[in-house]
Chimera marker file (.cmm) of the C-alpha trace (Angstrom):
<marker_set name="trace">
<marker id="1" x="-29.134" y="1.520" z="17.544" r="1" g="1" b="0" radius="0.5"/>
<marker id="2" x="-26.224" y="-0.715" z="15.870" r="1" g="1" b="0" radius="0.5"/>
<marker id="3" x="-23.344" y="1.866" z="14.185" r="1" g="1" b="0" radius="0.5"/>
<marker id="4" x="-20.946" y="-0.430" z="12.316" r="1" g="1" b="0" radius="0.5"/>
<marker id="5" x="-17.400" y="1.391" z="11.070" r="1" g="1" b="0" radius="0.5"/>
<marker id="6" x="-14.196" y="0.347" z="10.629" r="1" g="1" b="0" radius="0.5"/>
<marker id="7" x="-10.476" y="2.214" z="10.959" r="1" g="1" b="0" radius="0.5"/>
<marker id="8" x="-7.385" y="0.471" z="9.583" r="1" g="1" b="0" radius="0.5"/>
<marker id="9" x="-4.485" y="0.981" z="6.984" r="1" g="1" b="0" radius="0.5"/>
<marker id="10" x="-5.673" y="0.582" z="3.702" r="1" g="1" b="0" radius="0.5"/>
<marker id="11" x="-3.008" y="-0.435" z="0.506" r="1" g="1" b="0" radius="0.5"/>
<marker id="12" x="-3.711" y="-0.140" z="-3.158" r="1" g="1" b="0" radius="0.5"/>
<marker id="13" x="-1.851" y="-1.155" z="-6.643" r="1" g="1" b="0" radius="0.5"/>
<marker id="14" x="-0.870" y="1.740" z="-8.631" r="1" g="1" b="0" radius="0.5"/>
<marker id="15" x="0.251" y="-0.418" z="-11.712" r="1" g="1" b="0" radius="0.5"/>
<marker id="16" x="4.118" y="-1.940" z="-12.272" r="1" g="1" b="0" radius="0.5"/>
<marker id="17" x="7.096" y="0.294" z="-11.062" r="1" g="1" b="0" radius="0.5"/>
<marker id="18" x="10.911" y="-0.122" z="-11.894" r="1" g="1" b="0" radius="0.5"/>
<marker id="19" x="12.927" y="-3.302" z="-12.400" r="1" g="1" b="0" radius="0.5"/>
<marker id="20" x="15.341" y="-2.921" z="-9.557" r="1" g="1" b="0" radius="0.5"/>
<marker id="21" x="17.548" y="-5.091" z="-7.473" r="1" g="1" b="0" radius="0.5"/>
<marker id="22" x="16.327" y="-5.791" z="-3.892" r="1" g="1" b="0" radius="0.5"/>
<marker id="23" x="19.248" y="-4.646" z="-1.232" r="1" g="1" b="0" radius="0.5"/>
<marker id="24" x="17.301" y="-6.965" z="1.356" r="1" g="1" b="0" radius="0.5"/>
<marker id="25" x="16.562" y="-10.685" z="-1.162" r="1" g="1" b="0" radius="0.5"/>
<marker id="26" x="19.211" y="-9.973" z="-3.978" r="1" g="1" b="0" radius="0.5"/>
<marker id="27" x="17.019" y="-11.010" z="-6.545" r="1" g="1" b="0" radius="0.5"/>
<marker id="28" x="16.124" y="-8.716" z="-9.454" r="1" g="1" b="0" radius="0.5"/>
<marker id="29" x="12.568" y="-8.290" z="-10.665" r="1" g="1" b="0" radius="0.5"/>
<marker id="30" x="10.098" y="-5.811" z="-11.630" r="1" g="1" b="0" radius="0.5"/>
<marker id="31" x="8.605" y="-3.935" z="-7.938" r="1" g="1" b="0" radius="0.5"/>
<marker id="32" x="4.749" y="-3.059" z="-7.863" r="1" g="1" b="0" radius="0.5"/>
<marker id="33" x="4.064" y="0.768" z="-7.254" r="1" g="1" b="0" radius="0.5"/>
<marker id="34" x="1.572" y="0.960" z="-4.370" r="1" g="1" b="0" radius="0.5"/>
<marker id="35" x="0.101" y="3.606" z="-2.452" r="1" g="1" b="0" radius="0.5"/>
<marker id="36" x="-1.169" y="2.930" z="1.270" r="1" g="1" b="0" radius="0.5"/>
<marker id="37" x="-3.433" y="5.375" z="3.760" r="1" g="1" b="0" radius="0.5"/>
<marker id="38" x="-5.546" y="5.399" z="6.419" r="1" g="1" b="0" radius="0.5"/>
<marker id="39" x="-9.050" y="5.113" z="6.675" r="1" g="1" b="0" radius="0.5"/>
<marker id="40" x="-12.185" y="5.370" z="8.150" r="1" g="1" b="0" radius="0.5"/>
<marker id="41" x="-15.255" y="4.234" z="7.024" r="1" g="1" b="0" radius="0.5"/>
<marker id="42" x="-19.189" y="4.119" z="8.276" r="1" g="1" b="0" radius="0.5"/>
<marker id="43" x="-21.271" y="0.747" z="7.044" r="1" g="1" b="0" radius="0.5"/>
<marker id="44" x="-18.352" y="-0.097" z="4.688" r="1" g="1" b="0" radius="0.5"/>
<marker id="45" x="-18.568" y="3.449" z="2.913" r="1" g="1" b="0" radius="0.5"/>
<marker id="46" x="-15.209" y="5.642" z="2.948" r="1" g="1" b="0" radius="0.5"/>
<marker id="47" x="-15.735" y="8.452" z="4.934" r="1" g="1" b="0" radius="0.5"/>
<marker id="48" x="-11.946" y="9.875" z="5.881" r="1" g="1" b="0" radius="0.5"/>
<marker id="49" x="-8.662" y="9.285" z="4.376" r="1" g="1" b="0" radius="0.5"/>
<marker id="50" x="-5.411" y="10.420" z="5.236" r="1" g="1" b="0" radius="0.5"/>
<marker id="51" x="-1.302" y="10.209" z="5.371" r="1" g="1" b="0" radius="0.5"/>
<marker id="52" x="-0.806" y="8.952" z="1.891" r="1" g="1" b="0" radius="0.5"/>
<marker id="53" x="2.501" y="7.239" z="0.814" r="1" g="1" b="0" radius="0.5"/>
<marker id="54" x="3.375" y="6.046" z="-2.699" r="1" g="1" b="0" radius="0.5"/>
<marker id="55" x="6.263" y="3.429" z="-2.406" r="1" g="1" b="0" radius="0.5"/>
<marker id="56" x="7.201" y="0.124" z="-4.611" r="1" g="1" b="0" radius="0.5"/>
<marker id="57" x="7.092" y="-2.556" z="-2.982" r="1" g="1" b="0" radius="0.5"/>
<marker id="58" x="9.482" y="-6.120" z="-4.063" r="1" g="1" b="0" radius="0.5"/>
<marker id="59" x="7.354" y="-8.899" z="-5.231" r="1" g="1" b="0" radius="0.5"/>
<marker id="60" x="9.385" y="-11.365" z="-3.938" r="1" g="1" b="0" radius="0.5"/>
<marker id="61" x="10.198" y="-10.026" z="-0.156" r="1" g="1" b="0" radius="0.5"/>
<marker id="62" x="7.242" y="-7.472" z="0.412" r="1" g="1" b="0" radius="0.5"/>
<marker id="63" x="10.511" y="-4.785" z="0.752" r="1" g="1" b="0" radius="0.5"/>
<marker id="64" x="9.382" y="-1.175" z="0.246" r="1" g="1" b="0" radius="0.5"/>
<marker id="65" x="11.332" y="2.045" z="-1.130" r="1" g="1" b="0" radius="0.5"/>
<marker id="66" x="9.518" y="4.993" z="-0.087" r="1" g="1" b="0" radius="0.5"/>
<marker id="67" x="9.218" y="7.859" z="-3.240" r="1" g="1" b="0" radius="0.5"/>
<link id1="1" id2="2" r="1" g="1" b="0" radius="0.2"/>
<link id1="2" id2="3" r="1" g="1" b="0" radius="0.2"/>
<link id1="3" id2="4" r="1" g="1" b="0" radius="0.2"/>
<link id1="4" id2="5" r="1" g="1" b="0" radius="0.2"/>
<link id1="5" id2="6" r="1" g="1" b="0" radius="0.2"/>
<link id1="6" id2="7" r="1" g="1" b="0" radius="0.2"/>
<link id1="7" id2="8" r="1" g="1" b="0" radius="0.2"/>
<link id1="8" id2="9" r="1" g="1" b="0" radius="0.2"/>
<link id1="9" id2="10" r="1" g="1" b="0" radius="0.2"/>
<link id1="10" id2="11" r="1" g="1" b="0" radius="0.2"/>
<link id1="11" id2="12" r="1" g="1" b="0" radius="0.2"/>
<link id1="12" id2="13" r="1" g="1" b="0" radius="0.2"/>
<link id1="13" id2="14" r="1" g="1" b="0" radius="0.2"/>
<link id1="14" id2="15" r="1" g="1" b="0" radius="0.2"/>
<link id1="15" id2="16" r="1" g="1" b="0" radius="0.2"/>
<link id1="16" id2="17" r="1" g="1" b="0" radius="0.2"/>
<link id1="17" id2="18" r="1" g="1" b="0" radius="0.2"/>
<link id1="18" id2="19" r="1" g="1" b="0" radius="0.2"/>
<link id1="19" id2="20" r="1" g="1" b="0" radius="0.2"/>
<link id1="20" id2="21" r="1" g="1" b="0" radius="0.2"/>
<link id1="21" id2="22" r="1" g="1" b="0" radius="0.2"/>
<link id1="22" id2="23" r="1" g="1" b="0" radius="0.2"/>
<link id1="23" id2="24" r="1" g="1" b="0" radius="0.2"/>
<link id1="24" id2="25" r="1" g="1" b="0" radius="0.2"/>
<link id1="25" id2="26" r="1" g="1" b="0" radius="0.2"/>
<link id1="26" id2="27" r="1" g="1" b="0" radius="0.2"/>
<link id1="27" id2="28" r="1" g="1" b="0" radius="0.2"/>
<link id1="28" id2="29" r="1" g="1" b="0" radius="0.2"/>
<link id1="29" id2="30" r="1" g="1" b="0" radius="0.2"/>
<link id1="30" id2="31" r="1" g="1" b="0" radius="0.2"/>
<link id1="31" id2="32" r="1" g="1" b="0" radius="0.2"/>
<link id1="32" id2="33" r="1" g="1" b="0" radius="0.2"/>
<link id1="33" id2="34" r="1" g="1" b="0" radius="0.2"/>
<link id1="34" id2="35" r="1" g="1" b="0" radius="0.2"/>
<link id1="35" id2="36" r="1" g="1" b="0" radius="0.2"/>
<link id1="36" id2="37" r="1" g="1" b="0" radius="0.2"/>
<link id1="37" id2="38" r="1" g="1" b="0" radius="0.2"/>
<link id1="38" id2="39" r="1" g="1" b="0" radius="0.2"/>
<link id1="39" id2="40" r="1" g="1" b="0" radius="0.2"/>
<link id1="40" id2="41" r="1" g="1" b="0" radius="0.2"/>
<link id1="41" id2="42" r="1" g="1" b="0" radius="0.2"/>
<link id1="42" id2="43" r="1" g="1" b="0" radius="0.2"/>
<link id1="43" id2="44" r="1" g="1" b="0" radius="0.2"/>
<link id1="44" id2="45" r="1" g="1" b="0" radius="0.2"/>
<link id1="45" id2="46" r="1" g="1" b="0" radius="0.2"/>
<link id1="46" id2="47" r="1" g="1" b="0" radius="0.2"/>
<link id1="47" id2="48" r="1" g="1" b="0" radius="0.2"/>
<link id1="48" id2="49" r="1" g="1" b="0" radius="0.2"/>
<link id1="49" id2="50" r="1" g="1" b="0" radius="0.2"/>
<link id1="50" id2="51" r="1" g="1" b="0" radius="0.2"/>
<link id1="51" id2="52" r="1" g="1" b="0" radius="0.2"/>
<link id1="52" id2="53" r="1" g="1" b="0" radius="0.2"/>
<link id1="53" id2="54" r="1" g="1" b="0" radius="0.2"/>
<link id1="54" id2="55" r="1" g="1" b="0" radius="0.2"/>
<link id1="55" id2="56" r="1" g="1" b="0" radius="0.2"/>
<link id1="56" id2="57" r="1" g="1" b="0" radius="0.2"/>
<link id1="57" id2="58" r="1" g="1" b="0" radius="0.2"/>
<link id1="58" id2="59" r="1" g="1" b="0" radius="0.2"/>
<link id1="59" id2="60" r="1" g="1" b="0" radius="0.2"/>
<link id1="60" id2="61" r="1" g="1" b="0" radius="0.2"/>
<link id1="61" id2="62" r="1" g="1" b="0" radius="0.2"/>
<link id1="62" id2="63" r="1" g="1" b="0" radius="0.2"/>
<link id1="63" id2="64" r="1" g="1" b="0" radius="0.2"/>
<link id1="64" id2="65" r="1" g="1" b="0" radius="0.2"/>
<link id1="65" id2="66" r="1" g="1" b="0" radius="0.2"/>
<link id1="66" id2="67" r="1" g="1" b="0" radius="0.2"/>
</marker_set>
C-alpha cells in the first residue's frame, strides 16, 4: 500500500496591508498582509490546519509585524 501526505507550514496573501516604515531596512513601502498555518494533508488534499497567524510582512526584507 503507498500512503503519500505531507506536514509543513503553509503561508497565504491576504491582499495589501499598511504603508509603513521598516525598523529593520529603513525603506518605506506598502507591507503585504499574510496569514501562515500549519498543515497536514493526505494525497495533496488538506486534511488539518492549525495555529493561525495574520502578520504583514515588508516586501523588501521579508520583516514581519505580528497583528
Amino acid at each position: 500500500m503507498f500512503l503519500l501526505f505531507g506536514f509543513g507550514l503553509k503561508r497565504k496573501s491576504l491582499g495589501a496591508g499598511h504603508t509603513r516604515t521598516c525598523q529593520r531596512c529603513h525603506n518605506t513601502t506598502q507591507w503585504a498582509r499574510m496569514q501562515q498555518y500549519k498543515q497536514f494533508s493526505v494525497f495533496f488534499i488538506p486534511l488539518a490546519r492549525w495555529k493561525r497567524t495574520e502578520f504583514e510582512e515588508c516586501g523588501i526584507c521579508g520583516a514581519a509585524v505580528y497583528a
